[in-house]
N, C-alpha and C positions, 0 to 999 in steps of 0.2 A: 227242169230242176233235177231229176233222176242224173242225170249228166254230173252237175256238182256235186251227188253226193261220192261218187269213187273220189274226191280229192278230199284229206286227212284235215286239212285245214279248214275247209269248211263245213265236214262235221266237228271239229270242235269248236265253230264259232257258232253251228247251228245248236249245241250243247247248252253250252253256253248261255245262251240267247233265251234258251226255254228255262236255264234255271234261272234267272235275272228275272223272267218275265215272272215267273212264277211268286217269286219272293217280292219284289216290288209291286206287281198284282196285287196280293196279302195286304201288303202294309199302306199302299193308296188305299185303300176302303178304311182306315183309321186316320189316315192324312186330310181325307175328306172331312168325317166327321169332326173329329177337331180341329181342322182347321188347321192345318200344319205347314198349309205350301209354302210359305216362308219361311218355317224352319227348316222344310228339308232344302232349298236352296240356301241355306245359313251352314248349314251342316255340310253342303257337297263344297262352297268354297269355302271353309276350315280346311277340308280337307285337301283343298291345295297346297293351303300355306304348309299342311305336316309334309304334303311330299317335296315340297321345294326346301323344306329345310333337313329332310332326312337326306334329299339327294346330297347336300351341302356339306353336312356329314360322313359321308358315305356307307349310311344306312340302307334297310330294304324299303324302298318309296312307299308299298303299299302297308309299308308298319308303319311310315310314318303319318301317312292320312289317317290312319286308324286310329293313332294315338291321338292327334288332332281332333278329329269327329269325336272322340268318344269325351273329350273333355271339354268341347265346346256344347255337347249334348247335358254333362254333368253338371259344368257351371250354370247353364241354362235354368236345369230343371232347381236347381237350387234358388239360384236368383229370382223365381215364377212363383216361387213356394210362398203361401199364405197374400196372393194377390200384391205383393210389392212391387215385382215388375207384371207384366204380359210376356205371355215366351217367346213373342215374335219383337218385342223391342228389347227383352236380355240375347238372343240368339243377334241380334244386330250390332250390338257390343262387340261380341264376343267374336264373332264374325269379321268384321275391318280388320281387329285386331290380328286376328292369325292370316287373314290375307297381307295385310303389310308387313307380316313376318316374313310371307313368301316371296314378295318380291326383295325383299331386303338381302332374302338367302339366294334368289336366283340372281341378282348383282354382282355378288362373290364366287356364283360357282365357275369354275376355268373349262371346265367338259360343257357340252353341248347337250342339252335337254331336250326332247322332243314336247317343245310344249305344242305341237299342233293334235298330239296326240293325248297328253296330257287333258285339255280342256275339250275335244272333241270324242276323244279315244277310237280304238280302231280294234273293233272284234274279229275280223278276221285276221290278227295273229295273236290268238291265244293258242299258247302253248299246253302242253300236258299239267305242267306246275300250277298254271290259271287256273285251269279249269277244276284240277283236285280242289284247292282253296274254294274257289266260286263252290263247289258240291259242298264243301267242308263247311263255308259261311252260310249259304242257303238253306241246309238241314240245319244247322242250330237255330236259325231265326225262327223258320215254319216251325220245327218243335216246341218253340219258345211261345210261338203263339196259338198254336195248338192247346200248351197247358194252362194258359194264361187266359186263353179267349175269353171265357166268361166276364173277369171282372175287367179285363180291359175293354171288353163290349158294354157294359156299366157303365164305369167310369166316363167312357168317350160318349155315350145319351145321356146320362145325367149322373152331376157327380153330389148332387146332395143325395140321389133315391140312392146313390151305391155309396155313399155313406152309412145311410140308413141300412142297409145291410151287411157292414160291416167292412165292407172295400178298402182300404188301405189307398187314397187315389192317389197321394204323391208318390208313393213306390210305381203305379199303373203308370203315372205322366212320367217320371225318369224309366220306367222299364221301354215305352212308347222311341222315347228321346235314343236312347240307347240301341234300339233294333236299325231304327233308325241308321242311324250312322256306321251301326256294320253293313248296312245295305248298300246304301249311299258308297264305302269303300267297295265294296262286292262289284257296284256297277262301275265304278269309275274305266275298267279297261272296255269293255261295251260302248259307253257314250258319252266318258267324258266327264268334267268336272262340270262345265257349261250346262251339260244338258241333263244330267243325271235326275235335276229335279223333276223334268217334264217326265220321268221314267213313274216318278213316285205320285203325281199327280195326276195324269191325262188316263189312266187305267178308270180311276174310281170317275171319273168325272164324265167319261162315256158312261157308264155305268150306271149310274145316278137317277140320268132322268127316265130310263128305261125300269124300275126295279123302283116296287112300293116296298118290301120288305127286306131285310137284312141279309136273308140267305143268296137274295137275288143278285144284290148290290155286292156283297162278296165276291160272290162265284163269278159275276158278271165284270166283275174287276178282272179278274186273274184271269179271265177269256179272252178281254181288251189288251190287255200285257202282252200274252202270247201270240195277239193276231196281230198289233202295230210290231213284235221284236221279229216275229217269222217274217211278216210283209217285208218289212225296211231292209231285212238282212237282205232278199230275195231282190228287191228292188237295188238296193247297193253294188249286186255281184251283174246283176242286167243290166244297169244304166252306167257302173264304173264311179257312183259318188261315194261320199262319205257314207259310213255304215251307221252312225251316232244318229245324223241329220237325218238320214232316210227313215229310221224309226220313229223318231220325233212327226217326222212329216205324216206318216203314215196315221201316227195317234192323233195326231190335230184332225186328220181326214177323217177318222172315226167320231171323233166328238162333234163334229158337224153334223154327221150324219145322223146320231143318237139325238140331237140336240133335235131335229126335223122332227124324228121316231116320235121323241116325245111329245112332242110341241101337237100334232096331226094327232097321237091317242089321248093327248088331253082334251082335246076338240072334236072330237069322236061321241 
């Protein structure tokens, strides 16, 4: 490995990699508890349909996922509000929806779209520009959750006790929705619109069965992030496959083996 790192390119995908793992670390330990994996797979293809339709326009692709995600996240948290819908059957809505936009708009465009890159993504060409942005979206989220932790750790164990203390929890569910989806845009050059969820999901879920307490399952998130995006990067630049898949693979391989871990200290 000392070998790749004198080439530019793949320290900034090695950059890269650790700030994605970092921030989507974070945010799987609330994806778990509330139970979100199907919004953030609701929330990664929205944010197709915004780049196929920014591309259409010839907009910047990752404003337009953004803008996508973030109102697929809003309509969401609104339509969830006072038990009317579940957020995983408004986020399913709302979801078809902007995906049928995006194929609608990739029918019209006359240039050539990289969508193997698009739904897989490809970290090792991130450029200077990427990676500022990725630093730029990754520090506001972690900050975001940093000030917020408290009552969005409330909220997402019980949302009558953090009522009862005064929690504001539809603001917590839309603040949740919303990190969300700048994340999900964050990762999208990493691994893809396809896979982005297993970024937001396979962290906490290694995690899990390994950690009786909150600081565990946290920390132990953002450990699992960093060790599937380091492995798969490492694994992608040796074997010559996709950089998306090979982190995905490497998280599923973790979560098998935590799944043992725990299974053997419960039996203990």
């Amino acid at each position: 490995m000392s070998g790749w790192l004198d080439y530019p390119f793949f320290l900034r995908a090695l950059a890269a990699g650790i700030l994605v793992a970092l921030l989507c670390g974070a945010l799987s330990f609330f994806v778990l508890l509330r139970r979100l994996a199907f919004v953030g797979t609701g929330v990664a293809h929205a944010a197709f349909g915004g780049v196929a339709i920014a591309a259409l326009l010839g907009a910047p692709t990752g404003l337009g996922g953004l803008v996508a995600a973030l109102a697929v996240a809003f309509a969401t948290a609104r339509s969830s509000e006072k038990g009317r819908l579940t957020e995983d059957a408004a986020v399913g809505v709302f979801t078809v929806a902007a995906m049928a936009l995006g194929v609608v708009a990739l029918g019209f465009l006359k240039s050539n779209v990289d969508l193997f890159g698009l739904m897989f993504g490809n970290l090792l060409t991130v450029d200077p520009v990427d990676l500022a942005l990725l630093a730029a979206a990754s520090g506001s989220v972690l900050l975001a959750l940093a000030w917020w932790f408290r009552p969005l750790l409330l909220a997402s164990i019980d949302e009558e006790g953090a009522l009862a203390e005064g929690v504001d929890v539809s603001r917590m569910r839309l603040l949740v929705l919303l990190l969300l989806s700048v994340a999900v845009v964050a990762a999208l050059k990493v691994v893809g619109t396809l896979l982005v969820s297993a970024l937001l999901v396979l962290p906490g879920a290694v995690a899990r069965p390994l950690s009786h307490r909150w600081p565990g399952f946290l920390f132990g998130s953002m450990a699992a992030a960093l060790t599937m995006v380091v492995g798969g990067l490492v694994a992608s630049v040796a074997l010559d496959v996709a950089p998306g898949a090979a982190i995905v693979l490497a998280g599923t391989a973790l979560f098998l083996v935590s799944l043992l871990v725990g299974r053997r200290r419960r039996g203990a």
